[in-house]
N, C-alpha and C positions, 0 to 999 in steps of 0.2 A: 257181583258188584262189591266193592270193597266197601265197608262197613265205616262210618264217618267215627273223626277222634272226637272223643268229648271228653279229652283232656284237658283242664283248663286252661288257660293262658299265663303264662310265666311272666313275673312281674321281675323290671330290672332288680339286679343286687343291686345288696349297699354300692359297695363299690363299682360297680359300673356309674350309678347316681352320683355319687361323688365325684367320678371324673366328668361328666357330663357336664356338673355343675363347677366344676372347674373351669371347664375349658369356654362354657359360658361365659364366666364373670373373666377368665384373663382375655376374651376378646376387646373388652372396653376396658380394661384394668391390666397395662401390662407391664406394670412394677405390682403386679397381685404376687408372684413367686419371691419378691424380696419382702414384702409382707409378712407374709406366714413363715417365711423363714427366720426374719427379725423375731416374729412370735417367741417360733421352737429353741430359739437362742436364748431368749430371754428367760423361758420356763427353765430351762435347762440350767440359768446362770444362777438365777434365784434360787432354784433345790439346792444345790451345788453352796452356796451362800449359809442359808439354812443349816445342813449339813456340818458346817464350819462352827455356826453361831450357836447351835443347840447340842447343850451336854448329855450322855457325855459323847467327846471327838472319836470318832473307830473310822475307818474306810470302810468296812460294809456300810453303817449308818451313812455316810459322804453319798455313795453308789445309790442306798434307797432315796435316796432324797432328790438326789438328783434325776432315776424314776420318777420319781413323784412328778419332778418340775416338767417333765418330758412329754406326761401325761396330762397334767393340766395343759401345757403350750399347745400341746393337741386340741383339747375341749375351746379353748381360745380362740386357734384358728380355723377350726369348724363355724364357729357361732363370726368372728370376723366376714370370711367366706361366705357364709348366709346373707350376712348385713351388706357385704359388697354387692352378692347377687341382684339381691333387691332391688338398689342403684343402679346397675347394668341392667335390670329389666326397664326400669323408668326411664331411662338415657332410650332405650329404643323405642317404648309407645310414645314417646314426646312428640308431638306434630303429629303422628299417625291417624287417620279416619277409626273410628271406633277406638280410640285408648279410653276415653270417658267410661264408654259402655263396659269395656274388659275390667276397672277399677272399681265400678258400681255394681260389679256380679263376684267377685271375687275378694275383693279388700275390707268391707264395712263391718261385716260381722252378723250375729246373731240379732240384734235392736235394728239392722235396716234389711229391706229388702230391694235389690235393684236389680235391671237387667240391662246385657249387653245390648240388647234392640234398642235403638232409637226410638221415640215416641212420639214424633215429627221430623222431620229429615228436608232437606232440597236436591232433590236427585236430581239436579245440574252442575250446583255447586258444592256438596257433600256436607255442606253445614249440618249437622245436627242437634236435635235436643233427646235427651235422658232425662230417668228419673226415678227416684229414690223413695222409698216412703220406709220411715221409721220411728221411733221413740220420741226424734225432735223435730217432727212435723213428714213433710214432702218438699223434697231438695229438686230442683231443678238444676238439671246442668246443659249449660251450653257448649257447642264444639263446632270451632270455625272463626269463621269473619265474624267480631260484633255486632257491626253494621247491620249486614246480614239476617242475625239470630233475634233481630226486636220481634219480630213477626211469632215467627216459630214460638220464643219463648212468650207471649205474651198470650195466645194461642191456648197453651198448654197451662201458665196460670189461671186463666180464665177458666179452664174444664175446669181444675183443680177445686178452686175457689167457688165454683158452681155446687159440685156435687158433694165435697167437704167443708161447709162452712165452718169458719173459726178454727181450723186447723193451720199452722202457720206454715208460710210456703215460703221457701228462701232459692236464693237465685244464684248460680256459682257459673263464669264465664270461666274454660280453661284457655292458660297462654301464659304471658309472661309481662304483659302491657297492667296499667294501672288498672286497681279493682279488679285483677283476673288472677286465677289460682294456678299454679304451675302443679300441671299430674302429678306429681309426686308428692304435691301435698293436699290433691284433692279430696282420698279417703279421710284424711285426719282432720281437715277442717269440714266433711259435714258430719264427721262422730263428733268434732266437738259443740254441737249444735245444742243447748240448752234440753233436756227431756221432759216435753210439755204433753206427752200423748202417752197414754198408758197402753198397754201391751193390747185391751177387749177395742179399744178406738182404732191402733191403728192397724188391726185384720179389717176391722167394719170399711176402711177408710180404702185400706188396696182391693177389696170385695167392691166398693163403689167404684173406685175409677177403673179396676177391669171392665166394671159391665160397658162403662162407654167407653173401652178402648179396643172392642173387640173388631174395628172395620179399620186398623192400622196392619192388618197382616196383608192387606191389598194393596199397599203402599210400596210403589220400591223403593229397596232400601241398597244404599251404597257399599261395595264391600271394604273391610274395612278390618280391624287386627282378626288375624290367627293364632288366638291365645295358647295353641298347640309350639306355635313357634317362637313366640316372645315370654311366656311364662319361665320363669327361672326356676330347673328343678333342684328339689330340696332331696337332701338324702333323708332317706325312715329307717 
């Protein structure tokens, strides 16, 4: 019997990452190539400028400089690139079942903790609620018809509100209709949530609603993003 490898797994190069994340962002961006090329002109025209402007004048000096600009234009359109991505990932969770959940596991940061499950759901009509707990309370997020979501979210205030008293629970409906948050700006509006809980409250606070949220794993739950597939990769 041939002897198993236990060589480890080979992580993409840079550059494969990079074109990956290229071809990503120009699916939803496809003036992306006249972009970064605008960039690499621009860096290029500036050194070159430079060059010109700072004594003393020599053509090797013109030549480094214009290195120079070549190099920054580069670092520019890296970080452009990035910031595109980002946008071409939000252009495709928009509408999607589970983008809520994929934002609240992924986006918040270190001050909240959240997860892509659902925390009530309608497994007829895929309505869900989410939910957040961090530094500016416990965020509720809705996903779906409003209509719909009184129940659900009104439900899950109530645990809340039950087992966390005085901790402030705020409410965030995603879409694009009055009073509701579009994905892509749903991380930033509950980071910028006022910080009324201190770090010892609110482990105590996710220690509480885990314990009464442990008979939602019996629940079925709708399928819904594959963050494998809509995450925009970033080159390392």
């Amino acid at each position: 019997m041939a002897a198993r490898s236990t060589a480890p797994e080979k992580r993409p190069r840079f550059f494969s990452q990079l074109r990956t994340l290229y071809t990503f962002t120009q699916q939803e961006f496809r003036w992306l190539p006249l972009l970064l090329g605008a960039i690499l002109l621009a860096g290029v025209g500036v050194g070159i400028l430079a060059g010109f402007l700072i004594p003393p004048f020599a053509i090797w000096a013109v030549i480094l400089w214009a290195v120079t600009g070549l190099l920054l234009g580069v670092l520019a359109s890296l970080m452009a690139m990035t910031r595109m991505s980002t946008k071409a990932m939000y252009k495709k969770l928009d509408g999607m079942p589970g983008a809520a959940g994929h934002v609240l596991s992924t986006s918040l940061g270190r001050n909240w903790q959240g997860s892509e499950m659902p925390v009530g759901v309608n497994p007829k009509t895929q309505e869900a609620v989410y939910r957040a707990i961090g530094r500016g309370g416990v965020a509720i997020v809705g996903e779906g018809a409003r209509g719909r979501l009184t129940r659900l979210v009104n439900e899950e205030r109530s645990k809340v509100q039950r087992v966390a008293s005085g901790v402030p629970v705020t409410v965030f409906y995603v879409g694009h209709g009055d009073d509701e948050v579009p994905i892509a700006k749903l991380a930033p509006a509950i980071k910028a949530l006022p910080k009324k809980v201190d770090r010892a409250t609110m482990a105590a606070v996710i220690k509480r609603i885990d314990s009464v949220s442990q008979g939602l794993a019996s629940l079925p739950i709708p399928k819904g993003v594959d963050p494998t597939k809509v995450r925009a990769p970033r080159p390392r």
